[in-house]
PyMOL Python script that loads the backbone (N, CA, C, O; Angstrom):
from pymol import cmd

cmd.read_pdbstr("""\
ATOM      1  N   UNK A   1     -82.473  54.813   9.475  1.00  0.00           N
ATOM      2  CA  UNK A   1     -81.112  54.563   9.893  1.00  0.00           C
ATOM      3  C   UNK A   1     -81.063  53.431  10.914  1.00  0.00           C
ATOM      4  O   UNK A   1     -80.082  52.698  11.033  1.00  0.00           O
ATOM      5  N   UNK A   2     -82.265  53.316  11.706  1.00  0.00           N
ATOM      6  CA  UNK A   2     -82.312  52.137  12.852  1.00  0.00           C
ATOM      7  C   UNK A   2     -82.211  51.207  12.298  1.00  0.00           C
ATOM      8  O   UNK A   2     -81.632  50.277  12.859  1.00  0.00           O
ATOM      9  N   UNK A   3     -82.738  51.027  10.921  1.00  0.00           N
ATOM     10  CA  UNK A   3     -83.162  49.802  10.466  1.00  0.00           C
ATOM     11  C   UNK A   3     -81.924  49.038   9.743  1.00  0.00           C
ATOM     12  O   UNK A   3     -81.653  47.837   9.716  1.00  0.00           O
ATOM     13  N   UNK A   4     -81.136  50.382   9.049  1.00  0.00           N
ATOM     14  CA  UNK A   4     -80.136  49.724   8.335  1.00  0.00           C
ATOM     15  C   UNK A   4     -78.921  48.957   9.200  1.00  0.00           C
ATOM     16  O   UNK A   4     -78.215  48.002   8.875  1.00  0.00           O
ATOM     17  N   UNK A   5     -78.967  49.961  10.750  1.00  0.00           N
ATOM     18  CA  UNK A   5     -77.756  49.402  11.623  1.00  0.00           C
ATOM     19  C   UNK A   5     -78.473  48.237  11.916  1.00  0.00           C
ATOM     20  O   UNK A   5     -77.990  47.419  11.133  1.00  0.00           O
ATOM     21  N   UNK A   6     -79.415  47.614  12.632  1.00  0.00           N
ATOM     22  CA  UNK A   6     -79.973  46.817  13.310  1.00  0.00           C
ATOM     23  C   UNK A   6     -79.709  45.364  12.435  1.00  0.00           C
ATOM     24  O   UNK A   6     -79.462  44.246  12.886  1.00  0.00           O
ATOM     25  N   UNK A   7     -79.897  45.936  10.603  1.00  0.00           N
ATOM     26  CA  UNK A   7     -79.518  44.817   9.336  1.00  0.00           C
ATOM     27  C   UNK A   7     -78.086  44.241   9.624  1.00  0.00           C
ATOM     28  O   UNK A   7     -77.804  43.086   9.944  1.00  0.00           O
ATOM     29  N   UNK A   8     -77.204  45.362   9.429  1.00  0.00           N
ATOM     30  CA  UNK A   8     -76.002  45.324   9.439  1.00  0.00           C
ATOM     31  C   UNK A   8     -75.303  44.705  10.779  1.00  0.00           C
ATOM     32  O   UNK A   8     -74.695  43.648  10.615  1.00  0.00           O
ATOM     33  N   UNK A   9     -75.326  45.123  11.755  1.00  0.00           N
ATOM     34  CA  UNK A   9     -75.339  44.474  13.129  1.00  0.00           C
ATOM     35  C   UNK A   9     -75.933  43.269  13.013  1.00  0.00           C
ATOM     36  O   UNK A   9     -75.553  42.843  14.104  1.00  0.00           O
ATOM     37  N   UNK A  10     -76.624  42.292  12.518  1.00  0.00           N
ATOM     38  CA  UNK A  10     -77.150  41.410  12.501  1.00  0.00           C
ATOM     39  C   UNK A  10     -76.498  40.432  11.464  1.00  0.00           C
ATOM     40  O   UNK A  10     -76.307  39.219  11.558  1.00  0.00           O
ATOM     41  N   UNK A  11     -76.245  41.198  10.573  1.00  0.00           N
ATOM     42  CA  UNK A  11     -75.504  40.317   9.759  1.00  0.00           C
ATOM     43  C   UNK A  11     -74.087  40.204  10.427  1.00  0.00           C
ATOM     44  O   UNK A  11     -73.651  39.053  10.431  1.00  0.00           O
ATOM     45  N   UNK A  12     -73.477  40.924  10.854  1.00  0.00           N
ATOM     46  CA  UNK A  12     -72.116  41.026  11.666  1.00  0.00           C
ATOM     47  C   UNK A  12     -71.897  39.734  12.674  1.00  0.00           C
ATOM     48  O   UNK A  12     -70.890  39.032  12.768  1.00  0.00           O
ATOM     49  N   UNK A  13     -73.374  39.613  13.532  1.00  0.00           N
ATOM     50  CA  UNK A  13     -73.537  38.902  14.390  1.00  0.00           C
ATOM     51  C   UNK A  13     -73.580  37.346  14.192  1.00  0.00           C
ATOM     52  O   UNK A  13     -73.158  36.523  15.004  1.00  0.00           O
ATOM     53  N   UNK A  14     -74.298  37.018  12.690  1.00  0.00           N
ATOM     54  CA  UNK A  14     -74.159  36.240  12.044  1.00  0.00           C
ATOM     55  C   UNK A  14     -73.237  35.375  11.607  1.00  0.00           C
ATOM     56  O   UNK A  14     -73.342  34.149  11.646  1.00  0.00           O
ATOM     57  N   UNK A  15     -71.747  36.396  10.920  1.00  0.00           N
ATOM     58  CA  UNK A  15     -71.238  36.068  10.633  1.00  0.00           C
ATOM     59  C   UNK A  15     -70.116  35.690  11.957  1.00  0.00           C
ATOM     60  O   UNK A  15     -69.269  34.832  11.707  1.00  0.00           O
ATOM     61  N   UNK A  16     -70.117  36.199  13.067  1.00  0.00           N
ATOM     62  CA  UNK A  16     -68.726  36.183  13.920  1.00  0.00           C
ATOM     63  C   UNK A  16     -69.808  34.800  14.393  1.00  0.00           C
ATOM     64  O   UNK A  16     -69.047  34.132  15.094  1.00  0.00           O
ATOM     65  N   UNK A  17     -70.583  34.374  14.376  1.00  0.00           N
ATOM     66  CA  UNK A  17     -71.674  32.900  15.427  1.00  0.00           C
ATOM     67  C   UNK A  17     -70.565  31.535  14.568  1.00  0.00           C
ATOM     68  O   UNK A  17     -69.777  30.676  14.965  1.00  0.00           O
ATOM     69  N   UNK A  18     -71.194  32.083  12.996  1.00  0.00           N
ATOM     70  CA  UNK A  18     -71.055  31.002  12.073  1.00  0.00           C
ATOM     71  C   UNK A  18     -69.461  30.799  11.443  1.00  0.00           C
ATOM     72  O   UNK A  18     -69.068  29.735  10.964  1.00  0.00           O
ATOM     73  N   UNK A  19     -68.866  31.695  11.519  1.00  0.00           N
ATOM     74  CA  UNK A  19     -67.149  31.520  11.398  1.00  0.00           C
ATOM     75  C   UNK A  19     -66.800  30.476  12.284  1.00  0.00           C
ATOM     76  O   UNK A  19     -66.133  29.611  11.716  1.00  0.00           O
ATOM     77  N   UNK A  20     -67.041  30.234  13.599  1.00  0.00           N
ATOM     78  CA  UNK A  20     -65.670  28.917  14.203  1.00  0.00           C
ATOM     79  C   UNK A  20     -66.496  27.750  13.566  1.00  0.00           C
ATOM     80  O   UNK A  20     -65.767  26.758  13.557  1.00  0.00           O
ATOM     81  N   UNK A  21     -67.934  27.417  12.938  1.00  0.00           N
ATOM     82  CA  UNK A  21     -68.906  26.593  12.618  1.00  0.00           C
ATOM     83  C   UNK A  21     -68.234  25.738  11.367  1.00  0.00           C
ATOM     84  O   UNK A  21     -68.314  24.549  11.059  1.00  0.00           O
ATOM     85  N   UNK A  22     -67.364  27.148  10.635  1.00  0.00           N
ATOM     86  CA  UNK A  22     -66.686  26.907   9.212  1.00  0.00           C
ATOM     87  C   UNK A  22     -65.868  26.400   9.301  1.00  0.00           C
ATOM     88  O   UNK A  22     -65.702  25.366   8.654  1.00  0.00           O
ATOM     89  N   UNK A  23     -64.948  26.878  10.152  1.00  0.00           N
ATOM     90  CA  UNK A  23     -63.991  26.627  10.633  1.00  0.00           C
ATOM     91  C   UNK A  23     -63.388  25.038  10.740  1.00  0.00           C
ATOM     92  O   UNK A  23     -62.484  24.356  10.257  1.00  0.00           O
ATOM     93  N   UNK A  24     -64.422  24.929  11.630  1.00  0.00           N
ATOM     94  CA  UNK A  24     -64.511  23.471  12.592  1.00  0.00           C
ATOM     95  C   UNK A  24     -64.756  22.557  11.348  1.00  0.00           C
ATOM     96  O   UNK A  24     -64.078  21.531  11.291  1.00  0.00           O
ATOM     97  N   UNK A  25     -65.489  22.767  10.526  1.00  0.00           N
ATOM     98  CA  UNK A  25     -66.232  21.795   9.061  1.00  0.00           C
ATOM     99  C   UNK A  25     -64.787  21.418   8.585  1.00  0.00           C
ATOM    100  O   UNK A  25     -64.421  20.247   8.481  1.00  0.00           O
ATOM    101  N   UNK A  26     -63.948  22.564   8.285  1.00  0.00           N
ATOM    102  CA  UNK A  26     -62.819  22.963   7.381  1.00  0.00           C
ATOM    103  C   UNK A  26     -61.729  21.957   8.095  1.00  0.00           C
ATOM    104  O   UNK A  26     -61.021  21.266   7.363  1.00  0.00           O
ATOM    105  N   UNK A  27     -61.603  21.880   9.432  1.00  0.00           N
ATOM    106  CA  UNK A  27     -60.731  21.234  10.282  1.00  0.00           C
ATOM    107  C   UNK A  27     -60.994  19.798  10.162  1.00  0.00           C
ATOM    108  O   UNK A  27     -60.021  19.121   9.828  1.00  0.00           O
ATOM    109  N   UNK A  28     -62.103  19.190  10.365  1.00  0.00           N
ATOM    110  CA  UNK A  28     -62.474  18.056  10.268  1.00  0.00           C
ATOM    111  C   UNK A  28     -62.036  17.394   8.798  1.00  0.00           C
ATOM    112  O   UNK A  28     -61.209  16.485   8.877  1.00  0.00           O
ATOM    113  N   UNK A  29     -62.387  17.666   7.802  1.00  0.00           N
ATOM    114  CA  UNK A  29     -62.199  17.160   6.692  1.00  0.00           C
ATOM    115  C   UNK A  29     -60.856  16.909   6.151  1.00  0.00           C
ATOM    116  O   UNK A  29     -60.683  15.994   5.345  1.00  0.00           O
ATOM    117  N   UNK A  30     -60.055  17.541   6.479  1.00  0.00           N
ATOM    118  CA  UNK A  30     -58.670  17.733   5.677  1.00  0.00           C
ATOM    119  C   UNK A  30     -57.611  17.731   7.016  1.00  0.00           C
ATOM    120  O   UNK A  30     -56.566  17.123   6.785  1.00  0.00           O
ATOM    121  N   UNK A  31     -57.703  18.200   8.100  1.00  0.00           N
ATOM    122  CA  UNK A  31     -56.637  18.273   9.370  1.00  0.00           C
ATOM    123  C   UNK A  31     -55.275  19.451   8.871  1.00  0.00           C
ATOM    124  O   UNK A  31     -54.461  19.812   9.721  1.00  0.00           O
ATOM    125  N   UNK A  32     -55.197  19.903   7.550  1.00  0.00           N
ATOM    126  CA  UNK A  32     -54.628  20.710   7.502  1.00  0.00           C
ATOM    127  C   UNK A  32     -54.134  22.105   8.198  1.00  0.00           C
ATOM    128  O   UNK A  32     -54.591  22.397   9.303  1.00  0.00           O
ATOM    129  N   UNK A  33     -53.306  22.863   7.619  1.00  0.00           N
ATOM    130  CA  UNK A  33     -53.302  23.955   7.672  1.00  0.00           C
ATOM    131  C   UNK A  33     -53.932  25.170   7.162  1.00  0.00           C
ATOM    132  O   UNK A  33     -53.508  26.324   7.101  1.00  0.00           O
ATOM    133  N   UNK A  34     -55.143  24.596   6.777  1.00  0.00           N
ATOM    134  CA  UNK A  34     -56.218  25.466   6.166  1.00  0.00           C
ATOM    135  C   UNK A  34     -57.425  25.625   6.800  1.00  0.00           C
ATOM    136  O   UNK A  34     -58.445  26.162   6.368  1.00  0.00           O
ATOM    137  N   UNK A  35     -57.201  25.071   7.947  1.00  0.00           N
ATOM    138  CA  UNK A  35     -57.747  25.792   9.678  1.00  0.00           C
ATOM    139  C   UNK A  35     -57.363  26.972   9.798  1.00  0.00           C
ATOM    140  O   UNK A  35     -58.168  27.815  10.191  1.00  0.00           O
ATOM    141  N   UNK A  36     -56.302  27.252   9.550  1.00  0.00           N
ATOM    142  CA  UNK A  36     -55.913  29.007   9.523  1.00  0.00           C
ATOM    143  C   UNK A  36     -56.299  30.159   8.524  1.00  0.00           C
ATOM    144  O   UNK A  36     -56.882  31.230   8.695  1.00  0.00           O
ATOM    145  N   UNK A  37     -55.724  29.507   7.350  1.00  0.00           N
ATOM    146  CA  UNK A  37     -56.604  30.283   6.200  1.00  0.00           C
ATOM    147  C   UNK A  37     -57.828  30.490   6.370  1.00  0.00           C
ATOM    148  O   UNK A  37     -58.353  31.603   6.355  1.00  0.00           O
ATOM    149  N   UNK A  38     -58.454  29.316   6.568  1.00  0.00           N
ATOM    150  CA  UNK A  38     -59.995  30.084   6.248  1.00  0.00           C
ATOM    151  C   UNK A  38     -60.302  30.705   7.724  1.00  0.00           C
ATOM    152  O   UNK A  38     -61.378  31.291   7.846  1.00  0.00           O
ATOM    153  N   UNK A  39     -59.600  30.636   8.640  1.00  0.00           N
ATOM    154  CA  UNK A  39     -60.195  31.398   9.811  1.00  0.00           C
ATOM    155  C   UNK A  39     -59.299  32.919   9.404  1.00  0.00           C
ATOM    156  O   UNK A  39     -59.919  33.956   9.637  1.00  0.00           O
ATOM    157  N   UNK A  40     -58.346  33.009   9.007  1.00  0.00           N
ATOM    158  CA  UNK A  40     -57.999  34.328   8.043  1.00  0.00           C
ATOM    159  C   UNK A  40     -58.821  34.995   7.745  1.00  0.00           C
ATOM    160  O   UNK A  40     -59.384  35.886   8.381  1.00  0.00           O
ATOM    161  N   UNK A  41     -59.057  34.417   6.164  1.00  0.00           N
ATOM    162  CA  UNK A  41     -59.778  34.965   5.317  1.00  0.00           C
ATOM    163  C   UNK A  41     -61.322  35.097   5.888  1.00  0.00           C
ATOM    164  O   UNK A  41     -61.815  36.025   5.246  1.00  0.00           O
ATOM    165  N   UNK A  42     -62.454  34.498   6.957  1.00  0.00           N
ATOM    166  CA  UNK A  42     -63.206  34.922   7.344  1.00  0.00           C
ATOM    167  C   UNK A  42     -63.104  35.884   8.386  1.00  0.00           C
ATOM    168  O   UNK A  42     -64.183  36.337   8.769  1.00  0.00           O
ATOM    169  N   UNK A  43     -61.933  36.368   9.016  1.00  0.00           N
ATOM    170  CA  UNK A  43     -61.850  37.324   9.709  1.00  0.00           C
ATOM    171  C   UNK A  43     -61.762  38.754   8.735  1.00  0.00           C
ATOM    172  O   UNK A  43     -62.392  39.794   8.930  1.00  0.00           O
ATOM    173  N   UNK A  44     -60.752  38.461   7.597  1.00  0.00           N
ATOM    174  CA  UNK A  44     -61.159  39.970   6.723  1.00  0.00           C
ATOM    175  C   UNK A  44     -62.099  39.808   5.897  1.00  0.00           C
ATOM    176  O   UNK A  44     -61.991  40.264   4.759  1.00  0.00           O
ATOM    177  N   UNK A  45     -63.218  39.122   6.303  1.00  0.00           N
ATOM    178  CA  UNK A  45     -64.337  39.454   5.318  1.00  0.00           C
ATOM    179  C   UNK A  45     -64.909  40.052   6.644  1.00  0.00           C
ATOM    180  O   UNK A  45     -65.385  41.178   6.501  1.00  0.00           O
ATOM    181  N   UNK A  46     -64.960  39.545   7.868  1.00  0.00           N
ATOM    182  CA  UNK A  46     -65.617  40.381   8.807  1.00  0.00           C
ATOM    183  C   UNK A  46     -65.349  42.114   9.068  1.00  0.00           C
ATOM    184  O   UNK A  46     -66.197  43.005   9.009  1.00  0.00           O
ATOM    185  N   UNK A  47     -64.010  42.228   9.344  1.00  0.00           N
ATOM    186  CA  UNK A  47     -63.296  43.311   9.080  1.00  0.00           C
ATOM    187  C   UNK A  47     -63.689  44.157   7.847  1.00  0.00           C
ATOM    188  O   UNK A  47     -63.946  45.290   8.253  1.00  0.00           O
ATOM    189  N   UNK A  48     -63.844  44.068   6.483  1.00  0.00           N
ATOM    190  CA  UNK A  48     -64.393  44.429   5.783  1.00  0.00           C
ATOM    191  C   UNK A  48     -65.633  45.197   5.796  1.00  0.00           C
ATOM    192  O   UNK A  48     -66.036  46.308   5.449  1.00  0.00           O
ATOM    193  N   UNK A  49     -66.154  43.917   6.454  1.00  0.00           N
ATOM    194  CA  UNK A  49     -67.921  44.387   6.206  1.00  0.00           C
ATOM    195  C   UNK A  49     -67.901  45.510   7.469  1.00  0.00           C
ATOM    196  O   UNK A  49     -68.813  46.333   7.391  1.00  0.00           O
ATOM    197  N   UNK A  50     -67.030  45.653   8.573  1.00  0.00           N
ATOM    198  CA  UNK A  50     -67.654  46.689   9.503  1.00  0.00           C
ATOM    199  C   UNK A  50     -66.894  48.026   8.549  1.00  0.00           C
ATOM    200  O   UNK A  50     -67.125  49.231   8.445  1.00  0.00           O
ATOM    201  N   UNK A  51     -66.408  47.569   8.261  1.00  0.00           N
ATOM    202  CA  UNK A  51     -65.474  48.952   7.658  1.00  0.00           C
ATOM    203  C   UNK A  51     -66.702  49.369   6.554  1.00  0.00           C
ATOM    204  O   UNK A  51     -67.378  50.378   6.755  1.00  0.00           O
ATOM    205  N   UNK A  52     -66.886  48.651   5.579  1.00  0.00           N
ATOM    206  CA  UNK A  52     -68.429  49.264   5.145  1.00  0.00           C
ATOM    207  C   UNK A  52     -69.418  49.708   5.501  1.00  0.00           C
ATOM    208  O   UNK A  52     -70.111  50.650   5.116  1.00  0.00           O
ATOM    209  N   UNK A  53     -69.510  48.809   6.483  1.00  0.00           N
ATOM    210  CA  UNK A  53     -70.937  49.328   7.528  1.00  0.00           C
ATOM    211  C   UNK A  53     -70.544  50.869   8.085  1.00  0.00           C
ATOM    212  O   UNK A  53     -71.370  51.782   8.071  1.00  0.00           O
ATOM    213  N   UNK A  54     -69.229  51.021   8.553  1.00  0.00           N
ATOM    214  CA  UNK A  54     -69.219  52.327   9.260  1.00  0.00           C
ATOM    215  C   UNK A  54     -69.216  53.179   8.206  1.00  0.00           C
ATOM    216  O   UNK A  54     -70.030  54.041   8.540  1.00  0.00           O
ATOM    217  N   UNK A  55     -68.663  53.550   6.803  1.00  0.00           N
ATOM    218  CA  UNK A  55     -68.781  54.008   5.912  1.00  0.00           C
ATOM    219  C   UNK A  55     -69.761  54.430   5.220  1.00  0.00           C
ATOM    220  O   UNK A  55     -69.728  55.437   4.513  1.00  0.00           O
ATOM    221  N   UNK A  56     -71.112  53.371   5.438  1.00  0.00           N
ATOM    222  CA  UNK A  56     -72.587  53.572   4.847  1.00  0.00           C
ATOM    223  C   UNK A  56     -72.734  54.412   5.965  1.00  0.00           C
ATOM    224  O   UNK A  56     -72.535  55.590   5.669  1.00  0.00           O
ATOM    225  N   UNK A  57     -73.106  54.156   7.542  1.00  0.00           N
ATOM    226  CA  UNK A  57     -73.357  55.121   8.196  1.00  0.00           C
ATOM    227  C   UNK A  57     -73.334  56.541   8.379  1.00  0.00           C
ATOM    228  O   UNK A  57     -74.166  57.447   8.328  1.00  0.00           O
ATOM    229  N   UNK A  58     -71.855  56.416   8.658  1.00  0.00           N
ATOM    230  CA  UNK A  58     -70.961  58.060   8.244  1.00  0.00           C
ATOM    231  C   UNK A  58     -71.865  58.582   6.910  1.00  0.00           C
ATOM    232  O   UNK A  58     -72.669  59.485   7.142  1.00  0.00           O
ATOM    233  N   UNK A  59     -71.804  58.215   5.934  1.00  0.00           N
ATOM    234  CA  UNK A  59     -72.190  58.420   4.490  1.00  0.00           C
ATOM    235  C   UNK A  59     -73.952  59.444   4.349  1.00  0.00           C
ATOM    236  O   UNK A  59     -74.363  60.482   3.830  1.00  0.00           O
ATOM    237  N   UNK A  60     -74.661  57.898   5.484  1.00  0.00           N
ATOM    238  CA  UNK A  60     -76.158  58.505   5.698  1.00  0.00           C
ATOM    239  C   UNK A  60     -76.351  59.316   6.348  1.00  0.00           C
ATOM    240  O   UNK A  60     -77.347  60.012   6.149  1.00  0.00           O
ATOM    241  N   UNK A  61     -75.488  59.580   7.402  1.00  0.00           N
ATOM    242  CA  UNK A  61     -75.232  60.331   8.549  1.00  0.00           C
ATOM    243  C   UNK A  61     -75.115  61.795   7.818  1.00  0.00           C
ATOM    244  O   UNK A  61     -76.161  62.433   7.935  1.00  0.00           O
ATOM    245  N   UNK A  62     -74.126  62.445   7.122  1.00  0.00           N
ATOM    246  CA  UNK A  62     -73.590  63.083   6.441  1.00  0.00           C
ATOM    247  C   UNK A  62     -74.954  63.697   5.303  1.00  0.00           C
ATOM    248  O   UNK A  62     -75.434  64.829   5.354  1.00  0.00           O
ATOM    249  N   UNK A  63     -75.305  62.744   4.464  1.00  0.00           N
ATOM    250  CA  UNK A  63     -76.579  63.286   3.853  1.00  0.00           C
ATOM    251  C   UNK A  63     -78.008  63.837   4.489  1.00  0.00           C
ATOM    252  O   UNK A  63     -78.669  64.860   4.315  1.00  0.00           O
ATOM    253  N   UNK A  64     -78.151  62.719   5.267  1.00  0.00           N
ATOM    254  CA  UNK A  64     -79.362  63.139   6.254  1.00  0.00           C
ATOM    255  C   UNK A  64     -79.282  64.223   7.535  1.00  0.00           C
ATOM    256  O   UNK A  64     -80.061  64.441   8.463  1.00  0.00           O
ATOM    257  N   UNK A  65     -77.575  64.986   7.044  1.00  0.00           N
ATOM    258  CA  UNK A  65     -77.652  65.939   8.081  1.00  0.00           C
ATOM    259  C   UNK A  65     -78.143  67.024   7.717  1.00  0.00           C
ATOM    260  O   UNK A  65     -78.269  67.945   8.524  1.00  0.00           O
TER     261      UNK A  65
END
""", "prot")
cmd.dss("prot")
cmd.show_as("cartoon", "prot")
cmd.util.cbc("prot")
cmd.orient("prot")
C-alpha cells in the first residue's frame, strides 16, 4: 500500500510541477484564450486522478481489511 500511495503521490506531484510548464508553452505560441482551457482541462485531469487515487485506496483498504 506504501508503494502504491508513494506512485500515485508522485505522479500527482508531477503533474501539478508540469501543468503551469504547459501552460506557459500553450500561452506563448498562440496568445489566445486557450491559456485557460488548457489550464482547465489540466486541472480536471488532476482532480480526476486524486479522485481515483482515493478510490483505489479506500478499495485496497477495504480488501486488505
Amino acid at each position: 500500500m506504501d508503494r502504491l500511495r508513494q506512485d500515485l503521490d508522485g505522479l500527482m506531484h508531477y503533474i501539478r510541477r508540469v501543468r503551469p510548464e504547459i501552460a506557459a508553452i500553450d500561452r506563448q505560441t498562440d496568445g489566445d484564450e486557450r491559456f485557460e482551457s488548457m489550464d482547465e482541462q489540466l486541472e480536471a485531469v488532476v482532480t480526476a486522478m486524486d479522485a481515483a487515487a482515493n478510490t483505489i485506496m479506500e478499495t485496497w483498504r477495504e480488501t486488505n481489511s
